[in-house]
C-alpha angles and dihedrals in degrees: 000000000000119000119280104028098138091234110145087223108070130054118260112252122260113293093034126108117215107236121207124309108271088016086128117106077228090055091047091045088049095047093053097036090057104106086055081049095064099042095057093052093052096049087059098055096124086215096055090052087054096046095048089045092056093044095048081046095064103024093044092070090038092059088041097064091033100046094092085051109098097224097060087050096050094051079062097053094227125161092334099067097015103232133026117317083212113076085047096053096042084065089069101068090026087066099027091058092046084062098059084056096056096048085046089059094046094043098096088166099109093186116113106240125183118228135051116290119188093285087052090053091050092048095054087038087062088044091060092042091048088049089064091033087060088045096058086033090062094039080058098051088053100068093035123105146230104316100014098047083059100049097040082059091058093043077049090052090053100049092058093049086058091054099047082054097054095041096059082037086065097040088054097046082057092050084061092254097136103165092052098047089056084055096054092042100055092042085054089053087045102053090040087059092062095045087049089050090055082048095069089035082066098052107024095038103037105013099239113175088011126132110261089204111039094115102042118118109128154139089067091195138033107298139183110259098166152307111300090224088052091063107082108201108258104022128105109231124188113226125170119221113193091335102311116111113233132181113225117192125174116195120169086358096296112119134218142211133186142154108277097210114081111240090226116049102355097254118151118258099189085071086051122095118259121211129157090009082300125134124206119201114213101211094076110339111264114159121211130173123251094219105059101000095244129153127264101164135004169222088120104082090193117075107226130257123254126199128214113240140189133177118232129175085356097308128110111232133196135192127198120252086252106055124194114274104253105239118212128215099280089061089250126138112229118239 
């Protein structure tokens, strides 16, 4: 390696002086892009491809002839609750079990008791929590995609090594094997923390469950979709309008507009059947009217945006819900 390469692993040349350890801008950079870091390689564990692929294999069709039935929707959360029943519910054994935590490190009592004492209740209390939490948890990664799916599978895995802990953590506690117990106890919080972390990896880094279309409001004037004779009555057509990608649809001479991207995963709607003024997206399934974008069937908990339009000098226009305020002469926005 010539002198002066900057690698940590070999001495600097005569006349240099080393600086501190991780004093490199690639040491900083590594320090704070870890956590990419481990997702990717998680994402590459062969296993865990194979594994995902199976899964998605058997529980794919599954979802696909139960979607229509209301219970399956409701494990997701959907249009009934407005977001994912899961992250809420993950909060229940993550703070149940830190309270066990917390009653272990005030017990001061060493003697080995049979029975279940108030650690022990909540124990079983956030064995029974993180039974529901698994089940929403599974109905999400159902409906997930590519790397997340993957990942969400690990953070899955996890999770169900933290339960089998606390679970013989709370057998043994009943055995009278306190001190075990404690240990297992603390090993199960432990592993649940990093599932949790990959949790939030899932939704604030790649906005898993998040809504696609929260922040779409434009154009906020009048703008060219596209030509009127481009449109065929009763098909859905994707056009862009000052970068936001909009389905039009014209049936009995009445136009639509809505939001081509799905609220829920980002599929195009415009590539999804229409029947009834209802759009369904291919990606999972969700069903939103093309009238006033709401929900008829999840797993999208968002209705979808629309957009007024208008045709003018042989173009479709169309106008975000939010227009531009008008200025009059004196430079002055009205109020």
């Amino acid at each position: 390696m010539r002198a002066g390469s900057g690698r940590a692993d070999h001495p600097p040349a005569a006349g240099q002086q080393a600086g501190p350890a991780g004093s490199s801008p690639f040491a900083a950079a590594r320090l704070v892009a870890w956590h990419g870091d481990l997702a990717a390689w998680v994402d590459q564990l062969g296993w865990l491809r194979t594994l995902s692929d199976r899964l998605t294999a058997v529980l794919g069709p599954v979802r696909e002839r139960h979607r229509d039935n209301l219970a399956v929707e409701l494990l997701h959360g959907g249009r009934w609750v407005g977001h994912p029943l899961h992250p809420a519910l993950s909060d229940l054994p993550i703070g149940l079990w830190a309270g066990v935590m917390v009653l272990d490190v005030m017990d001061r009592d060493p003697a080995p008791r049979r029975g279940i004492d108030a650690a022990g209740k909540l124990s079983a209390a956030g064995i029974l929590a993180a039974g529901a939490t698994a089940l929403t948890g599974l109905d999400d990664w159902a409906v997930s995609n590519d790397q997340d799916r993957r990942v969400g599978l690990f953070h899955g895995l996890l999770n169900t090594a933290a339960l089998g802990l606390q679970g013989a953590s709370l057998g043994t506690r009943l055995a009278g094997h306190r001190g075990t117990a404690r240990a297992l106890a603390a090993a199960s919080l432990g592993v649940t923390a990093a599932a949790g972390y990959l949790g939030g990896h899932l939704v604030f880094t790649k906005g898993v469950m998040v809504s696609r279309v929260a922040w779409a409001t434009g154009p906020r004037r009048w703008t060219r979709a596209l030509q009127d004779a481009d449109l065929p009555d009763d098909s859905p057509t994707a056009a862009e309008a000052e970068g936001r990608q909009i389905m039009l649809y014209r049936h009995s001479g009445t136009l639509y507009a809505i939001d081509n991207t799905c609220s829920h995963a980002g599929g195009l709607l415009s590539r999804g059947a229409v029947a009834d003024l209802t759009v369904t997206c291919p990606l999972h399934g969700s069903r939103f009217a093309l009238a006033d974008g709401c929900i008829s069937r999840g797993p999208a908990s968002q209705p979808q945006p629309v957009l007024p339009t208008r045709i003018r000098n042989g173009w479709i226009e169309v106008r975000g819900s939010q227009p531009e305020s008008r200025r009059p002469a004196s430079g002055r926005t009205r109020p």
